[in-house]
N, C-alpha and C positions, 0 to 999 in steps of 0.2 A: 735497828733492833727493837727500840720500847713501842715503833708502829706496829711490827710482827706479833710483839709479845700481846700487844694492845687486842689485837686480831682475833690470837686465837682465844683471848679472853670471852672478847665478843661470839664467836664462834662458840665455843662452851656453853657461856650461859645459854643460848639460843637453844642448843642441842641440850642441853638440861630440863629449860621451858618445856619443849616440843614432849618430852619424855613425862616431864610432871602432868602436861594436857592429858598427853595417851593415858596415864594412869588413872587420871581425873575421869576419862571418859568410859573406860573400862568398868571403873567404879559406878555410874552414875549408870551404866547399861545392868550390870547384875542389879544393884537396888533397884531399877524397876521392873526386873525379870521377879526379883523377889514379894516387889506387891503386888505384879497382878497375882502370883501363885497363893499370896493371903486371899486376894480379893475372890481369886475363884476358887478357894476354901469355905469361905464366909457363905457362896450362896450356893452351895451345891443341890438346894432342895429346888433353885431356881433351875438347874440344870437338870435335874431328876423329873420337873414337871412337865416338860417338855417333851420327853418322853412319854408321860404315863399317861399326857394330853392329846397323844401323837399316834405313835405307831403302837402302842399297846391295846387300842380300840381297831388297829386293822390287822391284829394277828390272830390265828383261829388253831386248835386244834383238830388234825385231821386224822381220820380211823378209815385203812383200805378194806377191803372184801376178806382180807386175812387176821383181822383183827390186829396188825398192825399201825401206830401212833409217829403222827410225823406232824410238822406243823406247813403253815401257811398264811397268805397274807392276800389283803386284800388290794386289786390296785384300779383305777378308774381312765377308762382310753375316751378324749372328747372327739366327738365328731364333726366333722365340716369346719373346726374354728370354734364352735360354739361349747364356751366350759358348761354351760348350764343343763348339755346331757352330754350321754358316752354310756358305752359298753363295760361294766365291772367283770372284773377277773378273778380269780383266786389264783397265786402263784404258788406252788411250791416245785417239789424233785418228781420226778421222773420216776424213781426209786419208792415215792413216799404214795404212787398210785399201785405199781407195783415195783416186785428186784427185779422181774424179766419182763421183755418184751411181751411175754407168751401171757401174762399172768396181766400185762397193760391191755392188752387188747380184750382178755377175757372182764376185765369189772366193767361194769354198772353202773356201780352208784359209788359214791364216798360219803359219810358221815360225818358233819362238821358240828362241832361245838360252839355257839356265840350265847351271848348275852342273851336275856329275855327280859320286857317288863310285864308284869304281871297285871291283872285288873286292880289289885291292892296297892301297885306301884311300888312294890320290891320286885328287884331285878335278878335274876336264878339263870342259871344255865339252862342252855335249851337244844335239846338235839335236831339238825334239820340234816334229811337227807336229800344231796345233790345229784342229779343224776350226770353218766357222763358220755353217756346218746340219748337222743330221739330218732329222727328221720336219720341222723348224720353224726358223727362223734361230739361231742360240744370243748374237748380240751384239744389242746398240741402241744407236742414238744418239740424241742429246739431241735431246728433239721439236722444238726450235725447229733449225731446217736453218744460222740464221746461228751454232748453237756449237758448235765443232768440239771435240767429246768423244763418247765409245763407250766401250761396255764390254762385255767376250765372257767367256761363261759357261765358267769352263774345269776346275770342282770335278771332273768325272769324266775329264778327263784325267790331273791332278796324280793323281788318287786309285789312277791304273793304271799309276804312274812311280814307285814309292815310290823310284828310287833319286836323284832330282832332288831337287834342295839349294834349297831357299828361305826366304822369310819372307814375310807377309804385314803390311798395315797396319789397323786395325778404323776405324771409323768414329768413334772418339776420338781420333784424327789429325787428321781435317778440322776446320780454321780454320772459326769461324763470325763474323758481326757482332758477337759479344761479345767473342771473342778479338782481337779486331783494339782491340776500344775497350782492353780491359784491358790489353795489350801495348802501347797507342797504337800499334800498326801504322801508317805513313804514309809517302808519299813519302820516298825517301831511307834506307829500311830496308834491313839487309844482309839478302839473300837466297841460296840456293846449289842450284846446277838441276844434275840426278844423272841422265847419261844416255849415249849414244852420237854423240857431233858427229863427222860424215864416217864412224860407223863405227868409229870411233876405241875399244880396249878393252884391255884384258890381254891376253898373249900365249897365255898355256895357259891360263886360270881366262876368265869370262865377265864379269868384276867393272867397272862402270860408270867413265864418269870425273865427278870433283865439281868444279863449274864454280861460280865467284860471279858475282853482281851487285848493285843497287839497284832497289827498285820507285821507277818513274820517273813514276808518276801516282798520284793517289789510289784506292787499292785499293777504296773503297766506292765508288766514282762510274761509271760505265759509261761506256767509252769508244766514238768510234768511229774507221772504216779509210777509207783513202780506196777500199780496194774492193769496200766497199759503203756506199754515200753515203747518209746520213740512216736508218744503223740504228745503234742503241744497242745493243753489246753488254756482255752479263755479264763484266766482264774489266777489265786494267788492264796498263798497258804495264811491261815492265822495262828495263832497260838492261844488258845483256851482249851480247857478240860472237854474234849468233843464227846458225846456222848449220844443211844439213839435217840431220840425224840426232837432233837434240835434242827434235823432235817428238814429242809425248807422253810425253814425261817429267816425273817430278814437282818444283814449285818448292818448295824451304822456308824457314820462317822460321828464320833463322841462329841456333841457341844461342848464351845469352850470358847471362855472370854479373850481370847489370844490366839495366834499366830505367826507364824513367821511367812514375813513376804521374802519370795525369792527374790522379788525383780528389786529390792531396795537390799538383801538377804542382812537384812533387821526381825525382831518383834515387835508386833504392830497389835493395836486392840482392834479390837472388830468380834464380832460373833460370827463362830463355827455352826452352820445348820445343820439337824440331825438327818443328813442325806441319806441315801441309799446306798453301798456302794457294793451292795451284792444279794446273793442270797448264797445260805450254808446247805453243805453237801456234803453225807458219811455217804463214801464210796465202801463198798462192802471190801473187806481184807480178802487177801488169796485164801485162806482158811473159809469163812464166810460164803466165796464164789463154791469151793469144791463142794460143800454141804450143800450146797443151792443144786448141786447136778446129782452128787450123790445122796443125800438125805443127810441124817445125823447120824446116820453109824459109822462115819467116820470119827473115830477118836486115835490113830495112832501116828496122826501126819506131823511130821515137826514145829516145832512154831512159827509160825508167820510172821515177818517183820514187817510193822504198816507206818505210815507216819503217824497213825492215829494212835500208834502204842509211844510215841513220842511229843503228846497232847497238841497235836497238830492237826486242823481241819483244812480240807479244801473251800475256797467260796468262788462262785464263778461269778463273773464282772457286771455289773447292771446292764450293761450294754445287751448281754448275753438274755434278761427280761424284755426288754422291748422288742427285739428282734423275735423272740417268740412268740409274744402279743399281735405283732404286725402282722403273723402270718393270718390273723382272723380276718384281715383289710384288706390285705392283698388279693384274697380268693373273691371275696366280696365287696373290690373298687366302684366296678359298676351299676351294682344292683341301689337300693334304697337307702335309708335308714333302717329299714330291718327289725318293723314294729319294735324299736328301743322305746322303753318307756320312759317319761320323764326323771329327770335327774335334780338331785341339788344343786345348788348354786356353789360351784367354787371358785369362791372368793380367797385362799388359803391354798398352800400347795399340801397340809394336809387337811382334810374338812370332816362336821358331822352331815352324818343322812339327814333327812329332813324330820325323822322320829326323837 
């Protein structure tokens, strides 16, 4: 009996230890959950400049043939292997060249907003307009008609402005399926969308404004609209104040001193890169579409329920950009370089021009 009694002594304490470590280590994981959230309080301007160093020099304001304002971004495709040229793009919506098809095919030109330096070396906004044919259209959209992404060929414009101020993003930007596993990307992620809402900009420079939010669905899961019933699209909802001008501007994954690795499913340090992991999409409400067919004398149609009345945007998946991009390589595998004129060096997965 005092072996027994001795035992489950033993046993106790053992089971008591085991309990005091768990608590021990529970403790010892929140306190360092709690300093990194000081520490990446402490340098949020280091987080803010990465941005304003980044993707704020490759977003542009865009103005259609309707006098309609949507934004866009700039993105650079290399050629043969070699970063030190490639083909630039201007990315935005489908919507943000025209709402219809009828109204896409009809423009010309688009009017972009960037930077300028001046002979005096103060830098002003500067209007350049893009054309968007010559012999041949110079944009495309995404083949599938339900995703609203385009991209316009604009290397020989930029190439005849040396005095316009940009940056470009390379294709080491775009978020793919692995960056989403490795980052755990998921619902509830801080995101930050860099663009023109209502038009909204600097007063003398052309410089975007940076808006947050949350991915508000599962980023890998294809969502759908209610206007268009029973399609799945490439895309995932966010939650921020969606408003128009925001249209074709680029979503990103918010830097950040931390994350959680699945494969250890710990918090780990490391830096979050300000990737790509989309671009934003106001799909027009059913109200929106009937005025499009019937004009504005429609006022006595019920209210429309959108997700956008529930501050919810659509963003379609980077993937959904490159695949658009490709279509200008696909057509053109076998031909030349295709007088591309010289490129900067990219050394950086976001870089400046050579201006």
């Amino acid at each position: 009996m005092p072996r027994l009694s001795s035992a489950k002594c033993r046993t106790g304490c053992l089971l008591q230890s085991s309990n005091i470590m768990t608590m021990i280590c529970t403790q010892l994981r929140i306190l360092c959950l709690a300093v990194l959230c000081v520490v990446a309080s402490i340098f949020p301007a280091a987080r803010a400049s990465v941005l304003a160093d980044t993707w704020v020099h490759t977003t542009v304001l865009v103005t259609n043939p309707k006098g309609e304002t949507g934004s866009g971004f700039l993105m650079q495709r290399s050629l043969a292997g070699d970063a030190s040229e490639g083909k630039i793009f201007l990315v935005t919506n489908k919507h943000v060249i025209g709402k219809t098809e009828q109204l896409r095919n009809m423009a010309n030109t688009l009017v972009l907003v960037f930077n300028a330096k001046e002979k005096t070396g103060a830098v002003k906004a500067r209007l350049l307009i893009v054309p968007l044919r010559n012999r041949q259209l110079l944009w495309k959209g995404h083949l599938d008609p339900n995703v609203d992404v385009a991209a316009i060929d604009v290397t020989a414009v930029l190439k005849y402005h040396p005095e316009i101020q940009f940056k470009v993003a390379s294709y080491d930007t775009l978020a793919t399926e692995q960056t989403f596993k490795d980052y755990d990307v998921t619902a509830g992620q801080d995101i930050l969308l860099i663009g023109y809402p209502l038009g909204c900009r600097s007063a003398r420079t052309i410089f975007p404004l940076i808006r947050q939010g949350i991915i508000a669905s599962d980023p890998q899961e294809p969502i759908t609209i209610a206007e268009k019933p029973g399609v799945e699209l490439p895309a995932f909802y966010i939650e921020s104040f969606a408003v128009p001008g925001n249209s074709g501007g680029p979503v990103i994954l918010r830097p950040g001193l931390f994350h959680l690795d699945p494969k250890a499913n710990s918090i780990v340090t490391g830096s979050i890169p300000p990737l790509l992991v989309g671009i934003q999409s106001m799909a027009p409400t059913g109200l929106e579409q009937a005025k499009t067919i019937a004009g504005d004398k429609i006022t006595d149609l019920p209210f429309v329920y959108s997700p956008y009345f529930a501050g919810l945007a659509v963003v379609f998946r980077a993937d959904t950009i490159r695949q658009t991009i490709e279509q200008f390589f696909n057509v053109f595998a076998a031909a030349s370089k295709l007088d591309i004129p010289d490129q900067p060096q990219m050394k950086m997965k976001i870089h400046h021009d050579s201006h």
